[in-house]
Each structure stands twice: as structure tokens, then as C-alpha cells.
GUKOLRO-204747 format. One record per residue (C-alpha): residue in one letter; x, y, z. Coordinates in Angstrom, 2 decimals, decimal comma, padded with zeros to 5 digits, always signed. Example, Ala and Ser with C-alpha at 12.3 -4.5 7.8 and 13.67 -1.06 7.14 Angstrom:
<atoms>
<atom resn="a" c1="+012,30" c2="-004,50" c3="+007,80"/>
<atom resn="s" c1="+013,67" c2="-001,06" c3="+007,14"/>
</atoms>
This chain:
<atoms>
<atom resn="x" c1="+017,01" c2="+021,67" c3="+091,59"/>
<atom resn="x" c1="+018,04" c2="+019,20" c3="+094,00"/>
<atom resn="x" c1="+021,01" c2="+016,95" c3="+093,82"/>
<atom resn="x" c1="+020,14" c2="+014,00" c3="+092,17"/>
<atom resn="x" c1="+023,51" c2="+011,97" c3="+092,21"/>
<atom resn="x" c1="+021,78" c2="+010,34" c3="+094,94"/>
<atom resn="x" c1="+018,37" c2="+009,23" c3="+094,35"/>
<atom resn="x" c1="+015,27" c2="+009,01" c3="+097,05"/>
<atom resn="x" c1="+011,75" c2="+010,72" c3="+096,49"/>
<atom resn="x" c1="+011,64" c2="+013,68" c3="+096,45"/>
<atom resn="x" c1="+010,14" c2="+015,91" c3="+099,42"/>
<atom resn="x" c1="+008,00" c2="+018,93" c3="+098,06"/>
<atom resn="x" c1="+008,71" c2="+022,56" c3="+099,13"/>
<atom resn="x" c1="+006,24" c2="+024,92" c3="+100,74"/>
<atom resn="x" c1="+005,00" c2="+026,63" c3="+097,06"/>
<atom resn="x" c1="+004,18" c2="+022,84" c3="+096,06"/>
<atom resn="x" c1="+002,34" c2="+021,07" c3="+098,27"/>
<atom resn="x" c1="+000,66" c2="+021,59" c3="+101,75"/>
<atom resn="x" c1="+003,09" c2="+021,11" c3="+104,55"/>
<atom resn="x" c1="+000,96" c2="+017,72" c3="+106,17"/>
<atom resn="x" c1="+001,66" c2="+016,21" c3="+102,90"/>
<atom resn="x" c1="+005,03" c2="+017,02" c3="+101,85"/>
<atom resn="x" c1="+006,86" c2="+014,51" c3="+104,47"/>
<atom resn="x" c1="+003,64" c2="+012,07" c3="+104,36"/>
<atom resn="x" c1="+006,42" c2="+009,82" c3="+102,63"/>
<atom resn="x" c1="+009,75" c2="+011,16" c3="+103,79"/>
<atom resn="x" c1="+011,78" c2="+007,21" c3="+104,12"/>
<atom resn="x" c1="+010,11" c2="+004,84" c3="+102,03"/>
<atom resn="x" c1="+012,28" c2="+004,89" c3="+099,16"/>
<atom resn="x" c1="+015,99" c2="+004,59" c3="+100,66"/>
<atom resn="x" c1="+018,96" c2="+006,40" c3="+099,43"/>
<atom resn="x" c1="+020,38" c2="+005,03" c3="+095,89"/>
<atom resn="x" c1="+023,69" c2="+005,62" c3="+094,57"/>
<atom resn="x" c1="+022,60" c2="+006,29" c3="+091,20"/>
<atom resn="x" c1="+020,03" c2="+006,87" c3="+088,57"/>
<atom resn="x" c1="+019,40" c2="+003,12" c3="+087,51"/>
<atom resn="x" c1="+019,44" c2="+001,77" c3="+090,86"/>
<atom resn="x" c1="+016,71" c2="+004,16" c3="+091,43"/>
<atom resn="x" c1="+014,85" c2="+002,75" c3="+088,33"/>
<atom resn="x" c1="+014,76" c2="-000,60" c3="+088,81"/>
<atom resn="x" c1="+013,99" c2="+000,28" c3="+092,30"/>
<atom resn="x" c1="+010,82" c2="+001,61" c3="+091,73"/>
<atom resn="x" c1="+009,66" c2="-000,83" c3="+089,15"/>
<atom resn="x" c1="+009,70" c2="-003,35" c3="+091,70"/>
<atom resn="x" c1="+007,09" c2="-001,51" c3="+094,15"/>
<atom resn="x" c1="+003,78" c2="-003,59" c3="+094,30"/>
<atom resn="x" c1="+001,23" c2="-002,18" c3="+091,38"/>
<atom resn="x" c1="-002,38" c2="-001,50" c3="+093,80"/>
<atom resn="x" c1="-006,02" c2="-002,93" c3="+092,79"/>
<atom resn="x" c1="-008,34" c2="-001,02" c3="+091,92"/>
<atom resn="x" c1="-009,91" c2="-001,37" c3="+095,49"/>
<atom resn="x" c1="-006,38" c2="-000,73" c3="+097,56"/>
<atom resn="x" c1="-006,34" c2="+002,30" c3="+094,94"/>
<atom resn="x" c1="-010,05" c2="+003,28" c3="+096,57"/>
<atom resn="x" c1="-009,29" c2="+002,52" c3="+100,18"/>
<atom resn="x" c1="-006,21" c2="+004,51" c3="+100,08"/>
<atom resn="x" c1="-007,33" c2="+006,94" c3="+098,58"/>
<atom resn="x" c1="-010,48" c2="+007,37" c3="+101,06"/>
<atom resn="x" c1="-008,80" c2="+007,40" c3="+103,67"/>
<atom resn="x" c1="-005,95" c2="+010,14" c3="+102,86"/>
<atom resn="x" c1="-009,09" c2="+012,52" c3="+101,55"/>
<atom resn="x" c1="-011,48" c2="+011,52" c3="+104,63"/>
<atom resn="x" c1="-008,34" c2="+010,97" c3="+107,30"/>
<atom resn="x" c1="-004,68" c2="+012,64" c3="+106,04"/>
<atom resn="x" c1="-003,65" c2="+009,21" c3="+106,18"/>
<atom resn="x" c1="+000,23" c2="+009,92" c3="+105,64"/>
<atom resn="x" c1="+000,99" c2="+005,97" c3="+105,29"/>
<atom resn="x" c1="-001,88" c2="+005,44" c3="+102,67"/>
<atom resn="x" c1="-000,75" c2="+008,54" c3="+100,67"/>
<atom resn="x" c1="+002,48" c2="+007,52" c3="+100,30"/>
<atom resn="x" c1="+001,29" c2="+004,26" c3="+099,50"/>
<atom resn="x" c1="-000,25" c2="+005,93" c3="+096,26"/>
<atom resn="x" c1="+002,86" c2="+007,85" c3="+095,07"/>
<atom resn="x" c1="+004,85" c2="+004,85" c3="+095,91"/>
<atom resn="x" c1="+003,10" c2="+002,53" c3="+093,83"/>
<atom resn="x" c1="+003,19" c2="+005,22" c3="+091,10"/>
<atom resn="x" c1="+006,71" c2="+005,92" c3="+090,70"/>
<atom resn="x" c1="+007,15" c2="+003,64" c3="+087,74"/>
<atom resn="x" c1="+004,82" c2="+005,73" c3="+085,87"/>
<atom resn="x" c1="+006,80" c2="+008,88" c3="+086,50"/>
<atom resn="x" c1="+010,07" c2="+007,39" c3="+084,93"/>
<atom resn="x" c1="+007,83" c2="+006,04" c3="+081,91"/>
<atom resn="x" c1="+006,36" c2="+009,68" c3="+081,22"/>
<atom resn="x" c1="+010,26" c2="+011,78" c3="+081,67"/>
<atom resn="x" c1="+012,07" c2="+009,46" c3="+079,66"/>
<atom resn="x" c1="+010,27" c2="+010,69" c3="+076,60"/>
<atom resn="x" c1="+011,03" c2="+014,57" c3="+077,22"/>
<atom resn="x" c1="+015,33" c2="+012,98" c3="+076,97"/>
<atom resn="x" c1="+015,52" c2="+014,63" c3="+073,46"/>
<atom resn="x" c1="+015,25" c2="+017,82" c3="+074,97"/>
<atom resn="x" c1="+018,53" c2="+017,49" c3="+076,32"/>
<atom resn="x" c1="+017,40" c2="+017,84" c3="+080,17"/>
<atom resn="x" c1="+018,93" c2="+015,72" c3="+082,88"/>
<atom resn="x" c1="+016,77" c2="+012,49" c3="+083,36"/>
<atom resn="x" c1="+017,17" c2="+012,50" c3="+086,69"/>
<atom resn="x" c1="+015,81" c2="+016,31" c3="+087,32"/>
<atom resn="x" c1="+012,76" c2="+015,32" c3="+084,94"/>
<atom resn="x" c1="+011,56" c2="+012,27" c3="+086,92"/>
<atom resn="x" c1="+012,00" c2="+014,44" c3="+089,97"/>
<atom resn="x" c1="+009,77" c2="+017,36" c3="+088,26"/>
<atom resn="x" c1="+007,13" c2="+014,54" c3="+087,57"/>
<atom resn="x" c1="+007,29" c2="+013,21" c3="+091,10"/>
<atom resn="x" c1="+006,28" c2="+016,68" c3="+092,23"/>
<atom resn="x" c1="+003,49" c2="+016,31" c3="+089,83"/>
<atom resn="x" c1="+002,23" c2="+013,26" c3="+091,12"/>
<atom resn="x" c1="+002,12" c2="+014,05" c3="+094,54"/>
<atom resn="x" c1="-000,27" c2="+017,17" c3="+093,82"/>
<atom resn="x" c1="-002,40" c2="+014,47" c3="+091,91"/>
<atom resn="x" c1="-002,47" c2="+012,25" c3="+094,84"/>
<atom resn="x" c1="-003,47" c2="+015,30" c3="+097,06"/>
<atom resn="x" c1="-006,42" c2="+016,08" c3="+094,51"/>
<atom resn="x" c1="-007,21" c2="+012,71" c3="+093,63"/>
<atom resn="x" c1="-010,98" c2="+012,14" c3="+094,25"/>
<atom resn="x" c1="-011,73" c2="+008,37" c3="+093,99"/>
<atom resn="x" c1="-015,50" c2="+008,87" c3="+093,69"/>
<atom resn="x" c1="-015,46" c2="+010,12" c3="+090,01"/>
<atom resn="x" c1="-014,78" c2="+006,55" c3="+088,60"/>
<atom resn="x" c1="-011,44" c2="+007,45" c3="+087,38"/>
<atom resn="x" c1="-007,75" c2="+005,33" c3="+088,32"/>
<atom resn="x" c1="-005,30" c2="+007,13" c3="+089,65"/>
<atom resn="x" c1="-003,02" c2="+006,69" c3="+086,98"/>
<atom resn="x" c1="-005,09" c2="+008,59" c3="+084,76"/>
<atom resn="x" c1="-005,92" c2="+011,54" c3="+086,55"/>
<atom resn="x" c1="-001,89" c2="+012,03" c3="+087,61"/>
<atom resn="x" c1="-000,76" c2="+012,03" c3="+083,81"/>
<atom resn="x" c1="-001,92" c2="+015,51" c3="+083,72"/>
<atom resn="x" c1="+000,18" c2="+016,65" c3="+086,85"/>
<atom resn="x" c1="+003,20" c2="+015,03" c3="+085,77"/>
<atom resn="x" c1="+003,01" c2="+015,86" c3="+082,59"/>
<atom resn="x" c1="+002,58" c2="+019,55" c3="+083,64"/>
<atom resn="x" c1="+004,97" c2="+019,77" c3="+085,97"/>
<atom resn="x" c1="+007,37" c2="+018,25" c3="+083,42"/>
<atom resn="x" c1="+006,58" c2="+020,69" c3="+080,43"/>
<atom resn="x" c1="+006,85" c2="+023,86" c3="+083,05"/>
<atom resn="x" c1="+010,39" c2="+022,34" c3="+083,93"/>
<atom resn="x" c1="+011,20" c2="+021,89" c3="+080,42"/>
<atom resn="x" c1="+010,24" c2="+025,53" c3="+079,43"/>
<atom resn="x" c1="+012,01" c2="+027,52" c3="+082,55"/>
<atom resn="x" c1="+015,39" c2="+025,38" c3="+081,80"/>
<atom resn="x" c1="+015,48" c2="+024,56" c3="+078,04"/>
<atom resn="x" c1="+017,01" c2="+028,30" c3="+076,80"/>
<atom resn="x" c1="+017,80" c2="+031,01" c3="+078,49"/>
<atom resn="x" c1="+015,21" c2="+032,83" c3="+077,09"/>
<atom resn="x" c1="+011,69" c2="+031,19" c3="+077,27"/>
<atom resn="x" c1="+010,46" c2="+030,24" c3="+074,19"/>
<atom resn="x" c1="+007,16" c2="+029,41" c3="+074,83"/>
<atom resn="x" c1="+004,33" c2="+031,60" c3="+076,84"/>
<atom resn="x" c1="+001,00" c2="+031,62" c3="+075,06"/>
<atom resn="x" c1="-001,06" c2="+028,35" c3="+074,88"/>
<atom resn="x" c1="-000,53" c2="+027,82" c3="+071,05"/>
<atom resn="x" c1="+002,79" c2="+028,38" c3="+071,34"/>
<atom resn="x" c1="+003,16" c2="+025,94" c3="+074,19"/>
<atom resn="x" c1="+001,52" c2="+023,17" c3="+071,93"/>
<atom resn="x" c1="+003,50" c2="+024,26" c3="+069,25"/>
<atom resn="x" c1="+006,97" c2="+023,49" c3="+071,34"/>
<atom resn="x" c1="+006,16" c2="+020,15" c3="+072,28"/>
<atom resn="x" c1="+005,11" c2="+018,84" c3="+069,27"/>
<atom resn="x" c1="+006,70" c2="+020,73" c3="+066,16"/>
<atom resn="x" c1="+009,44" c2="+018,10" c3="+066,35"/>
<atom resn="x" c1="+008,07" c2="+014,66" c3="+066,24"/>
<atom resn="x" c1="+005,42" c2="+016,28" c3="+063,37"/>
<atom resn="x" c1="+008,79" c2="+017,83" c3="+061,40"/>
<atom resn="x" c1="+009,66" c2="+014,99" c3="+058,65"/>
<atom resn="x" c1="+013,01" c2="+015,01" c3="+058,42"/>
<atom resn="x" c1="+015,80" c2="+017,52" c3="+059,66"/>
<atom resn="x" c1="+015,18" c2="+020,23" c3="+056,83"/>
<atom resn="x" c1="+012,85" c2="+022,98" c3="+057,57"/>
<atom resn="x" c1="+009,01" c2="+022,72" c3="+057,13"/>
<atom resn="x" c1="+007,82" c2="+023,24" c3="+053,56"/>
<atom resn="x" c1="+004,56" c2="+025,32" c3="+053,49"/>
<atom resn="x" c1="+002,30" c2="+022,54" c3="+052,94"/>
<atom resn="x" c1="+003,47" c2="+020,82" c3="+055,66"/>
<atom resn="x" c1="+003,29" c2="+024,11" c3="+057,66"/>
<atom resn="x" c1="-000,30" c2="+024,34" c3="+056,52"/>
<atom resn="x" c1="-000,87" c2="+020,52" c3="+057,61"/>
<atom resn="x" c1="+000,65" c2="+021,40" c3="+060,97"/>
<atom resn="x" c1="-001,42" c2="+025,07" c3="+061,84"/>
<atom resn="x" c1="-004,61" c2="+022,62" c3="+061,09"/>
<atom resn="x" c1="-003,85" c2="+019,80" c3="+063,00"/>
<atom resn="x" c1="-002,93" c2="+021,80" c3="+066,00"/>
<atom resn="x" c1="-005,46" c2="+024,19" c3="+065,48"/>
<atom resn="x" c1="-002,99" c2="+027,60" c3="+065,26"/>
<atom resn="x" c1="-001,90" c2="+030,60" c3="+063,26"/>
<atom resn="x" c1="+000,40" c2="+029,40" c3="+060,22"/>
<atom resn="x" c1="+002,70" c2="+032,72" c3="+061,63"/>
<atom resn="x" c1="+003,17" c2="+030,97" c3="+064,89"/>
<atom resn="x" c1="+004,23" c2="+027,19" c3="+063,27"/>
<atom resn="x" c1="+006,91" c2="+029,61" c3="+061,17"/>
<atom resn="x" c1="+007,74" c2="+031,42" c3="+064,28"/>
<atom resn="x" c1="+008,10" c2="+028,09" c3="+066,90"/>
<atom resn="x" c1="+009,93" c2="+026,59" c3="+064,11"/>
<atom resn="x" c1="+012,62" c2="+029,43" c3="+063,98"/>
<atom resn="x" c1="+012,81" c2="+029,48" c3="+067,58"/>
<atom resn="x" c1="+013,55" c2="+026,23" c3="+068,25"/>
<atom resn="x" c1="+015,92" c2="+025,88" c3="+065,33"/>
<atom resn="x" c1="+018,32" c2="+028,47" c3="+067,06"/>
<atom resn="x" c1="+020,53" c2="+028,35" c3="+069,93"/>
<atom resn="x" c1="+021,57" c2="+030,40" c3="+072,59"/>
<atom resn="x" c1="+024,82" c2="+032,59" c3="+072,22"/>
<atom resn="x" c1="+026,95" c2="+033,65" c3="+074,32"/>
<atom resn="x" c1="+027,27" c2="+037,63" c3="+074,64"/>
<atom resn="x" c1="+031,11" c2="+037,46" c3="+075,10"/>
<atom resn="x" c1="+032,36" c2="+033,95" c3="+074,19"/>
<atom resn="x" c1="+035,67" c2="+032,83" c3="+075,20"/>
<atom resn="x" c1="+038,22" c2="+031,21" c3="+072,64"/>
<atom resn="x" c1="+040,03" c2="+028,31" c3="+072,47"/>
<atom resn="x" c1="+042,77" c2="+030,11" c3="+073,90"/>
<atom resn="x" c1="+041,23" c2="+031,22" c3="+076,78"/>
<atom resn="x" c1="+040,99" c2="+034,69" c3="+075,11"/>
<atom resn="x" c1="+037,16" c2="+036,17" c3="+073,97"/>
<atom resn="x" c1="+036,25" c2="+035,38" c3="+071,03"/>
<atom resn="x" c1="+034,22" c2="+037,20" c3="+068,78"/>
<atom resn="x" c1="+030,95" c2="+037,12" c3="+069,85"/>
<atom resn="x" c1="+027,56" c2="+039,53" c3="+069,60"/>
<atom resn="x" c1="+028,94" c2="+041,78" c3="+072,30"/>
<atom resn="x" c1="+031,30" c2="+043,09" c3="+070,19"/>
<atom resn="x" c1="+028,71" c2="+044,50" c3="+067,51"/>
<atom resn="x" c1="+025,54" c2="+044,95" c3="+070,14"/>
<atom resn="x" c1="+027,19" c2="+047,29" c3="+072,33"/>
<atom resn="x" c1="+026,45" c2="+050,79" c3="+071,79"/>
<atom resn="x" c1="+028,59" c2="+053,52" c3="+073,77"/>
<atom resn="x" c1="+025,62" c2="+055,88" c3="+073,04"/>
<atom resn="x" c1="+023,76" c2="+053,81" c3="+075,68"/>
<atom resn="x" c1="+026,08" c2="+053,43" c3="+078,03"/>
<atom resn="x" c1="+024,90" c2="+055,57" c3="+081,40"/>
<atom resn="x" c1="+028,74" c2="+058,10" c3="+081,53"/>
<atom resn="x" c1="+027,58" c2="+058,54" c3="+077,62"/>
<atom resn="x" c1="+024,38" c2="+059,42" c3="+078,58"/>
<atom resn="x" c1="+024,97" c2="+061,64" c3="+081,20"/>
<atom resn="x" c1="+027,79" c2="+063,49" c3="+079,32"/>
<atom resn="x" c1="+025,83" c2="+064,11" c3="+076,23"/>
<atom resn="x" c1="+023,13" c2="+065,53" c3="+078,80"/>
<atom resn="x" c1="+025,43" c2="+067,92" c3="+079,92"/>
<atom resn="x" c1="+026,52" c2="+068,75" c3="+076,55"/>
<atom resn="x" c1="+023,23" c2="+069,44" c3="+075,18"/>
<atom resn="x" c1="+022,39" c2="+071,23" c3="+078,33"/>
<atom resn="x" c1="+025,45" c2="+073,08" c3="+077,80"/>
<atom resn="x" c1="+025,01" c2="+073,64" c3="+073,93"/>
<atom resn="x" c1="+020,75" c2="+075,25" c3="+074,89"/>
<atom resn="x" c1="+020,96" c2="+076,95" c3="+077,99"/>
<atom resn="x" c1="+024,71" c2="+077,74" c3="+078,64"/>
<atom resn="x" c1="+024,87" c2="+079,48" c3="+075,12"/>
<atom resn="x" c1="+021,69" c2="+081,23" c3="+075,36"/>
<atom resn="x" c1="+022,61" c2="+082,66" c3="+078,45"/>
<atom resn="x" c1="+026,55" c2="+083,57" c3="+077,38"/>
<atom resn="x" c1="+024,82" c2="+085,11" c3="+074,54"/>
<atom resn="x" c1="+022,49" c2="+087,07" c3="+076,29"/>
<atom resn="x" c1="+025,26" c2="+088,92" c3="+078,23"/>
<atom resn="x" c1="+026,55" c2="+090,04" c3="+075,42"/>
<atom resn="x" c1="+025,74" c2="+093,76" c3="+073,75"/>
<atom resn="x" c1="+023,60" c2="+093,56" c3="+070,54"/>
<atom resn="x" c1="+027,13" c2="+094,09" c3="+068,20"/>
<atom resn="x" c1="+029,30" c2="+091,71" c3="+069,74"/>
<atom resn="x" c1="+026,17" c2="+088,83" c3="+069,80"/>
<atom resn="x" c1="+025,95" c2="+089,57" c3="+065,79"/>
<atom resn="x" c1="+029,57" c2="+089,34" c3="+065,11"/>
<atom resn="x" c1="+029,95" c2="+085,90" c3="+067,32"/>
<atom resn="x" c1="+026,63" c2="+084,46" c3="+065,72"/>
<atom resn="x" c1="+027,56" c2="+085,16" c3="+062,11"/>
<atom resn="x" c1="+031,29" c2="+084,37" c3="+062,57"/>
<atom resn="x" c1="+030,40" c2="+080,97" c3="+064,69"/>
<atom resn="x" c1="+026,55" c2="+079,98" c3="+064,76"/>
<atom resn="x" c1="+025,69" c2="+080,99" c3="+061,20"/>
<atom resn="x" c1="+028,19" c2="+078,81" c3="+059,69"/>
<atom resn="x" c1="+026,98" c2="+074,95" c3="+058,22"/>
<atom resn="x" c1="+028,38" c2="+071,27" c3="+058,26"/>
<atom resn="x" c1="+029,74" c2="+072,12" c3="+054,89"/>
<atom resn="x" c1="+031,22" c2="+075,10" c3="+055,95"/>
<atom resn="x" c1="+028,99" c2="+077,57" c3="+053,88"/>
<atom resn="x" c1="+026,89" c2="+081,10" c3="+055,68"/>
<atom resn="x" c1="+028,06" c2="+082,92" c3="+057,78"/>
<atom resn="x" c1="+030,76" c2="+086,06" c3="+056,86"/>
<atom resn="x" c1="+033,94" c2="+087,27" c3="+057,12"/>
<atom resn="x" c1="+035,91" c2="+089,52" c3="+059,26"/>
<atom resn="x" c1="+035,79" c2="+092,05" c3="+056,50"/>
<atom resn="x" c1="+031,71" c2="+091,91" c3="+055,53"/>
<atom resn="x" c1="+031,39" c2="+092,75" c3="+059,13"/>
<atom resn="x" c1="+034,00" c2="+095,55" c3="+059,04"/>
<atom resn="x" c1="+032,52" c2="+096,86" c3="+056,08"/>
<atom resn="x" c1="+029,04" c2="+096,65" c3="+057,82"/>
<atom resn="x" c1="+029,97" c2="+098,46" c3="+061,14"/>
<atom resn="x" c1="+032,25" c2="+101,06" c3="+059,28"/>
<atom resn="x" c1="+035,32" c2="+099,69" c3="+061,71"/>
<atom resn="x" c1="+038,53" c2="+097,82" c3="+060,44"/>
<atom resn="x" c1="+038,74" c2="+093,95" c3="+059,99"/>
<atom resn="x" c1="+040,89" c2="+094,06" c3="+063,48"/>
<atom resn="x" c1="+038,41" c2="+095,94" c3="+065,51"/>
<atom resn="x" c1="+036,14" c2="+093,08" c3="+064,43"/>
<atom resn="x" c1="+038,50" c2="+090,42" c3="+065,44"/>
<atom resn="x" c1="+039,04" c2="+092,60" c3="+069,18"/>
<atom resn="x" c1="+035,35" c2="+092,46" c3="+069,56"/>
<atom resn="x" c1="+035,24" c2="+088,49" c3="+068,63"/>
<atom resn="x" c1="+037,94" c2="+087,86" c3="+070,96"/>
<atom resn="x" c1="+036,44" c2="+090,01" c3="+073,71"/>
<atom resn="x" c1="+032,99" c2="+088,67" c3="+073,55"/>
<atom resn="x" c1="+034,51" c2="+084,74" c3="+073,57"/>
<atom resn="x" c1="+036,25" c2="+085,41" c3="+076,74"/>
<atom resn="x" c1="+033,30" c2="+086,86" c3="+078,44"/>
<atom resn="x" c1="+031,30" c2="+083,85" c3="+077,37"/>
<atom resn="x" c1="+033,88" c2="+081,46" c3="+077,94"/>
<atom resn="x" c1="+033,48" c2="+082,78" c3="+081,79"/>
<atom resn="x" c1="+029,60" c2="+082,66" c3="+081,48"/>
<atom resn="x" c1="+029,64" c2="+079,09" c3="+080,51"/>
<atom resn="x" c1="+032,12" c2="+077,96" c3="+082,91"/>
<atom resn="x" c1="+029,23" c2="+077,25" c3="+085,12"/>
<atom resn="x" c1="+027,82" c2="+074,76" c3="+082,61"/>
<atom resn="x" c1="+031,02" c2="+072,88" c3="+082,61"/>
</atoms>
């Protein structure tokens, strides 16, 4: 958005009106040193009859007449300040709406079509007013709030139809999904919406220290891209490393290491003993554990390259 601590109209970019027209206009309103200066500025710019309005109009559509196009948004200023200053409750900077709504009127005055019987000041509502509410909904919260057509109606007037600051009772949500002609889920949904506020992820304090803030219980070290990577690794690790350390390993000294480490639950039940497998393999409880310890250091070699 443009710096508006010094007031002039505004020139449109590329991506909003046609190059010839976007410096049709480009010194009729001087520089002002502040928002009311600009104001009472433009309510004192000559209102047009209805035939100026025609002639003008003519001969911008039939000529590019730069002089009688700017002529048009000049004498319609006024009606841009009228229309922002009642979108000021949304907390917006007055100044940056009447600039949105200038836009607006200057792609009505490009459009405007004089033979279909209808003033100026009519057919440009629209365009400001649109070029207001899209302001409104990129800059309001952080997050938009409003993206489908009911919930777009919903936004701009759930709070002049809300009686009083308490929260909609369900008849009056009823009242509201009729009048406006939407789902009662999406007046419960707007209304939560706009009741809420945007939070910072990791405040700061008072003190200049953070505060407590959603960061500190949204965070998740499971998601974080080392954690991912490293429990990767370890389940790569844990499937193919072991299957393959295991599979070097003769057909006694796999048993002993799966029933002495792999059998064995969370709760530390299964699995056996030194001395069930000595008394299985007709060997003493220490030729078991020399077997263990041969076949871990064989596997601790195989696994190495899982590391």
C-alpha cells in the first residue's frame, strides 16, 4: 500500500488498470499534508450534470480523452470518502480504504457506458465497493476469513445484524441464515471467526522475554525435519540392518539372540533364560552366554553400516 501521510490520487498499477488510463489524471489533485486536508479537498470539486456526465463520458469511450476521464474520477472523489468511512469499524486505516475505493472508481470510469441510462455514480458503487471489501479481506487477519460467496456476505454484515455484543441466540441465527439466504452452519461458523483474534505463535512479554504463547504447546519435535530423518534411519536400522545382522548368523546363535533379546515384551515377559537354553542345547549356562556375546559382536559389525 502506498504511503498515504501525504495525500494526492492515487495512480493505478499495471494489474489495475490499462496503462493509457492510469496517468490520464496524474496532477489534478495536488499534494496534501494530511488526511482531512485531502477531504475537504475533494468535497469542494464541482459535482457534473447529467449532460457534462454524458459528454465526458463519450468522449473518453469514443476518444481516450485523458482530460475528460479525469474529469469523471475527479468529480467523484467525494463519493469514495462517503463509501470507506463506513468500513472504519473494521479497524483499517481510512486513508488506505479511500485509496482502495479510488482504484475502484477509476475501473468504473474505464467501463462506464453512458448509453445504458445509468449515472455514473451508480454504476461505480459496485467498483468501489469491491475493491474496498477485497482490501478489507486480504488485510483484516492474517488468515482470510472469508472465501466462498456466503461467507463473504456473511462477514460484512453479521455485525450490524448482531443485537448487542453477546453471541447470537439461535433464533436470531435462524433470522439471520434466512435473511441472507445461507446455511445456519455458516452464520455459527462466521460468527466464531470473527469473534476471535489473531495470536501470536511466540509472543513476547512485558519484559521483553517470550511469553507463553501457542508455540510452546503446538510444536511437535516428532515433526521437526533432524527428527524425521533420524527416526528414518532408526527404523531403517531397526528392519533391514537387523534382518541382515541376523541373517549372518548360524541357525543356534540367531535362536539364542532372538529369544534372549527379540522375544522379550514391553512388560518384560517371553523370552528365556540363559539356563532354558542351556538345558535345550545340552551345553552349560556360560557356553550360552559365549555364544550371545559372540553373535552381538558380529552383528554389532554388520550393523555398523546402518549407523
Amino acid at each position: 500500500m502506498a504511503d498515504m501521510s501525504v495525500l494526492s490520487l492515487p495512480v493505478a498499477s499495471p494489474k489495475q488498470a490499462t496503462p493509457s488510463f492510469a496517468l490520464a489524471f496524474p496532477a489534478q489533485v495536488p499534494s496534501l499534508g494530511n488526511l482531512d486536508s485531502y477531504i475537504a479537498a475533494v468535497n469542494r470539486m464541482p459535482l457534473l450534470t447529467l449532460d457534462e456526465e454524458r459528454r465526458l463520458a463519450q468522449a473518453w469511450r469514443e476518444h481516450q480523452d485523458r482530460d475528460a476521464a479525469g474529469r469523471l474520477v475527479m468529480s467523484h472523489l467525494r463519493v469514495v470518502v462517503s463509501v470507506a468511512r463506513k468500513y472504519l469499524g473494521y479497524g483499517l486505516p481510512h486513508a488506505d480504504l479511500i485509496q482502495e475505493g479510488n482504484v475502484g472508481l477509476m475501473k468504473a470510469v474505464r467501463r462506464f457506458d453512458p448509453a445504458q441510462g445509468v449515472r455514473l455514480v451508480s454504476y461505480a458503487l459496485h467498483w468501489i465497493k469491491a475493491e474496498i471489501h477485497e482490501y478489507i479481506l486480504r488485510n483484516w487477519r492474517l488468515v482470510k476469513v472469508a472465501t466462498t460467496k456466503a461467507q463473504r456476505k456473511l462477514f460484512f454484515n453479521l455485525r450490524s445484524m448482531k443485537q448487542g455484543f453477546d453471541g447470537f441466540h439461535d433464533a436470531e441465527i435462524d433470522a439471520v441464515a434466512r435473511e441472507l439466504d445461507v446455511k445456519r452452519s455458516d452464520v455459527i461458523e462466521m460468527e466464531q471467526r470473527m469473534s476471535g483474534a489473531d495470536i501470536a505463535l511466540q509472543p513476547v512479554g512485558d519484559d521483553g522475554g517470550d511469553a507463553f504463547g501457542p508455540i510452546a504447546y503446538l510444536s511437535a519435535r516428532s515433526d521437526e525435519p533432524d527428527a524425521m530423518l533420524e527416526a528414518r534411519a532408526q527404523e531403517r536400522l531397526q528392519r533391514q540392518g537387523l534382518e541382515q545382522a541376523l541373517g549372518e548368523l548360524d541357525a543356534r546363535s540367531r535362536r539364542i539372540v532372538e529369544q534372549r533379546w527379540l522375544a522379550v515384551n514391553d512388560d518384560g515377559s517371553g523370552g528365556k533364560t540363559l539356563h532354558e537354553l542351556a538345558a535345550e542345547y545340552g551345553v552349560s549356562a556360560e557356553r550360552i552366554r559365549q555364544i550371545e556375546a559372540q553373535a552381538m559382536k558380529k552383528m554389532r559389525r554388520s550393523l555398523a553400516a546402518y549407523a
